[in-house]
Structure formats: structure tokens, C-alpha cells
C-alpha positions as CSV (number, residue, x, y, z in Angstrom):
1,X,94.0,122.4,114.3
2,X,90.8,120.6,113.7
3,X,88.3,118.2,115.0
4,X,87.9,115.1,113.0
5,X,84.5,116.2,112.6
6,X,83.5,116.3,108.8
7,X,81.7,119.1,107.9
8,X,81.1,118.0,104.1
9,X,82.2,115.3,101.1
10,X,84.0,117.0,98.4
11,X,84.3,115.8,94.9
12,X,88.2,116.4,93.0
13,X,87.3,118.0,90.3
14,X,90.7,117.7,89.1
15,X,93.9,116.3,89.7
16,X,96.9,118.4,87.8
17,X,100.5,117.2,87.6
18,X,102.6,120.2,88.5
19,X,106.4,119.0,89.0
20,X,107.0,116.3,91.2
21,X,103.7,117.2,92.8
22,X,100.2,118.3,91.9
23,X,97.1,120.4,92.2
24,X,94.3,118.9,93.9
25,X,91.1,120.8,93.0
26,X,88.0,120.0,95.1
27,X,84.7,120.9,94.4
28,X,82.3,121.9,97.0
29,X,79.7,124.8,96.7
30,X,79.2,125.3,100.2
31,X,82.9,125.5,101.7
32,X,84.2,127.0,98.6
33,X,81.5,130.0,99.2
34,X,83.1,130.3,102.7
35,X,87.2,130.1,101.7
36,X,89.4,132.4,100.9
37,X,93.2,131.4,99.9
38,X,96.0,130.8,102.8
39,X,92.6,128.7,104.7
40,X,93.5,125.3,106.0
41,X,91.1,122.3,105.2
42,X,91.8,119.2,106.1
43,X,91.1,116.7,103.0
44,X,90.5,113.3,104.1
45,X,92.7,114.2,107.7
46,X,95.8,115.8,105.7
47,X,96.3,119.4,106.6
48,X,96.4,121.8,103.1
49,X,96.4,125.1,102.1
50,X,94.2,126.7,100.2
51,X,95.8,129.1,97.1
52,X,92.9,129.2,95.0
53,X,89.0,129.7,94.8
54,X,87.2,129.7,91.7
55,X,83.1,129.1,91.8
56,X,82.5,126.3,93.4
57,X,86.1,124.7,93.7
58,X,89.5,125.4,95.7
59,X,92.3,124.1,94.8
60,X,95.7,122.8,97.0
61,X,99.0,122.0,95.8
62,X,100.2,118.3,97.4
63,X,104.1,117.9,97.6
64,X,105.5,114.1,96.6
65,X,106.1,113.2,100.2
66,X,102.1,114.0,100.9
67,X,101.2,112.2,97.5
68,X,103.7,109.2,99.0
69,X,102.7,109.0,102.9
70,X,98.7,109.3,102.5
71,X,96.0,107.9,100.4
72,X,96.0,111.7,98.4
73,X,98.3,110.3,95.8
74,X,95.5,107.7,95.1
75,X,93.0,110.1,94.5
76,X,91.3,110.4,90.7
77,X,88.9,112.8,89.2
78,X,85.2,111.8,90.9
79,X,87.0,110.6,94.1
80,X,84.9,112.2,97.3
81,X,86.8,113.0,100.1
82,X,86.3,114.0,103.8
83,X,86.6,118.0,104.4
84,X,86.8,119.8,107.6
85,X,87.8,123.7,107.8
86,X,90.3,124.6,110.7
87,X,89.2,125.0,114.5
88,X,88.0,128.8,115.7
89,X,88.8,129.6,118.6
90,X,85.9,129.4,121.0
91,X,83.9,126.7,118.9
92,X,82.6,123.3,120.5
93,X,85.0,120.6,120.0
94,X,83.0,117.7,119.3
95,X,85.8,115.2,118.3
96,X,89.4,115.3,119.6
97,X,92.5,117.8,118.8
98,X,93.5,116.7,115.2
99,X,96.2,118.5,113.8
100,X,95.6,117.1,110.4
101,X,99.3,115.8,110.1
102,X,99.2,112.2,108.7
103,X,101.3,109.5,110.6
104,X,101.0,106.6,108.7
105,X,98.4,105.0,106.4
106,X,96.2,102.1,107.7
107,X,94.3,99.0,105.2
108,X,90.8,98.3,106.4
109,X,91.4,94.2,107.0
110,X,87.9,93.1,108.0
111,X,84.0,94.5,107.7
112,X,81.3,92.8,109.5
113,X,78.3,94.9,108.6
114,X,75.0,94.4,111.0
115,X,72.1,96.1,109.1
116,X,73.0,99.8,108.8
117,X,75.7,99.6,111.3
118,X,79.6,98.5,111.0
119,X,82.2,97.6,112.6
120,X,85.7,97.8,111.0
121,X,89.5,96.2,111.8
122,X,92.6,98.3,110.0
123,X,95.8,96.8,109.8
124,X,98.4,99.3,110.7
125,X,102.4,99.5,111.7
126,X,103.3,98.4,114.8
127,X,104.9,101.6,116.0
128,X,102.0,103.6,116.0
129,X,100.0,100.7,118.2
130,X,102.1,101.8,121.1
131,X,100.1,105.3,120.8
132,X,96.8,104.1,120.8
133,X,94.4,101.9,123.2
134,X,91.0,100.8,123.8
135,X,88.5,104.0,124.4
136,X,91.3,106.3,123.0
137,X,90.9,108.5,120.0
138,X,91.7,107.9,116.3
139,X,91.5,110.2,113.2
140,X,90.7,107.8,110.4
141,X,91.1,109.9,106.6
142,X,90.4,112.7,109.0
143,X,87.2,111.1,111.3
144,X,87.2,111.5,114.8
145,X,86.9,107.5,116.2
146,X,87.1,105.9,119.3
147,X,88.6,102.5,119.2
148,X,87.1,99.4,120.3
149,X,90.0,96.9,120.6
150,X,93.8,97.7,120.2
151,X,96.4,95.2,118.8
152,X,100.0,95.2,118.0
153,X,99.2,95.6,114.3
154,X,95.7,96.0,114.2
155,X,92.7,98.6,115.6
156,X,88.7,98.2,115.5
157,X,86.1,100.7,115.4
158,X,82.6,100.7,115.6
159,X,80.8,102.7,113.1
160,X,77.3,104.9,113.6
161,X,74.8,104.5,110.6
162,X,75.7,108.6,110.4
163,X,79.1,108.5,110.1
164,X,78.9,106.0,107.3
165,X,76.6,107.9,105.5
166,X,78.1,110.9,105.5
167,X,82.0,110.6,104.9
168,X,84.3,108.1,102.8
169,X,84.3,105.6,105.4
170,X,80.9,104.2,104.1
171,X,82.2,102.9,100.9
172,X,84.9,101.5,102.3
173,X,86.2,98.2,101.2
174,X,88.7,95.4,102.6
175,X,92.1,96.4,101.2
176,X,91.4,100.0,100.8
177,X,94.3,102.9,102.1
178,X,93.5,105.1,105.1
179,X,95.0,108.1,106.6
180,X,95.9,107.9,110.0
181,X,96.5,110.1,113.1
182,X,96.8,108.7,116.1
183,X,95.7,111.2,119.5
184,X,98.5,113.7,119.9
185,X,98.7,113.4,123.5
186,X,99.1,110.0,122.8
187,X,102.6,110.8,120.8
188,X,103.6,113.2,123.9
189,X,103.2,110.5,126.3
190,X,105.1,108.1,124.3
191,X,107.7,110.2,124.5
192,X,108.0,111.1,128.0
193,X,108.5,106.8,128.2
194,X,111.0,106.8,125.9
195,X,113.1,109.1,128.4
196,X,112.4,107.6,131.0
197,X,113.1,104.1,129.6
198,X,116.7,106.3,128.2
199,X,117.5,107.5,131.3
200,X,116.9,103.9,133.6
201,X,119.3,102.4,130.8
202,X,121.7,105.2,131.4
């Protein structure tokens, strides 16, 4: 479980075929000082394991399905990405419960920048607008955000000078991937609808 805080932006190091998957290695002297293997990380919101530390790098191994279904499979040697080690119990949650298990990927449609401030639009799939709403909680490549405006297909944000500065959302461009995961409670109360819609049809 995690946050959607960032605590640091990594830098792969290396991306190695392995399979129908690959090693991701991540470089990041700070974190990797602090990790051991079997640790969860979330790397830009997707949940991984951790089997191997070497200096200042760990290393995951990303199955095709991850590669597929998040923007991980688009990642190259030099690519930063957003880090956050697991919840401990009996920290301060700052963001919202993340569990770091990517629904969907999102395209950032429009960027209006106002001096050192933003404020962005993502184009998503439908389905996963019935799980969000205006003042509700959004994990975007693993940031904690709360949306501005919800659509059928689209979301806004607005973004702090500090969160632009210190994860991958900064350098974001119009047409670039995101991972998304939308507020779990969200998904649980989606589904307690669906039953009842069900059972009122039944």
C-alpha cells in the first residue's frame, strides 16, 4: 500500500530483455541505500518487487502484461520515473490509499501553464470516469491528485509549482502515456451500484 506521495525520481539505468518480459534497473542512491530484495516500490504508481540491490541501483522484473497496460513498457535508458517505498504502519498518510495496481493508462490532452503553475486535462476510458469525481482522488504515474473537473472521457487537475518540479509530471507533454489509479473506495462503491442496479433488474 502506498501514498501517492513521491519520495524521489529515479533514473533506469537499464532496461534488459529477459523473455517476454524485462529487468528494469533504477538507479537511485538514496532508496537503493535503504532496500533490501522482496521490498515493494511503486515506479511511476505500478506496484514492483524488488530482487536485486547492487550500489546505487535495484532492479525489478516487469511481466508483458505490466509492459502492455502501463507506460513501463515505454521506458528507455535515462527515462526518470516517480518512486515511492510501501506504507509503514503507523506513518502519516499524506496522500490517499494507493495500492499501486495500474487501471488503465490516461494521455495528457491539454496544458495551460500560468507562470510556474499548471493545470492539466487527461483523456481516459470511459469506464473508469464512473469511479472518479470532482474533489476525489487520483493516482497519476503514482501522484496523489485531487481532480478539478470530471468528464465522461476526460479529468483535470491542478498542479502545485512543487509537484511539477519534483516528479515526471513536470515534463509532461500533450500526447504523453500515464498510469492511472483511480480511489479504491471509489471501485468498491461502484460495485455495490452494480448490485444493486443487478438486483432492481432481477
Amino acid at each position: 500500500m502506498f501514498s501517492g506521495i513521491v519520495e524521489a525520481l529515479g533514473t533506469v539505468a537499464d532496461m534488459l530483455m529477459e523473455g517476454p518480459g524485462c529487468r528494469l534497473v533504477v538507479r537511485e542512491p538514496r532508496i537503493a541505500a535503504e532496500t533490501k530484495v522482496a521490498d515493494s516500490i511503486a515506479v511511476n504508481g505500478c506496484c514492483l518487487t524488488v530482487i536485486d540491490v547492487a550500489g546505487d541501483t535495484f532492479a525489478f522484473q516487469a511481466g508483458p502484461e505490466t509492459l502492455q497496460r502501463t507506460n513501463l513498457g515505454d521506458l528507455k535508458k535515462g527515462s526518470k520515473v516517480n518512486l515511492e517505498r510501501s506504507l509503514k504502519v503507523g506513518e502519516r498518510l499524506g496522500g490517499h490509499f494507493v495500492t499501486g495496481h495500474i487501471d488503465d493508462v490516461g494521455y495528457l490532452a491539454d496544458r495551460r501553464d500560468h507562470g510556474e503553475w499548471s493545470f492539466f486535462r487527461f483523456r481516459i476510458p470511459q469506464r473508469l470516469s464512473l469511479q472518479m469525481a470532482s474533489k476525489g482522488s487520483i493516482a497519476v504515474d503514482g501522484v496523489s491528485l485531487t481532480i478539478v473537473d470530471s468528464e465522461p472521457e476526460m479529468f483535470s487537475v491542478a498542479l502545485i509549482p512543487y509537484t511539477l518540479a519534483v516528479t515526471t509530471l513536470g515534463p509532461l507533454k500533450v500526447g504523453d502515456k500515464v498510469n492511472l489509479e483511480t480511489d479504491v473506495l471509489a471501485k468498491y462503491v461502484e460495485r455495490q451500484l452494480q448490485g444493486l442496479v443487478r438486483r432492481s433488474e432481477g
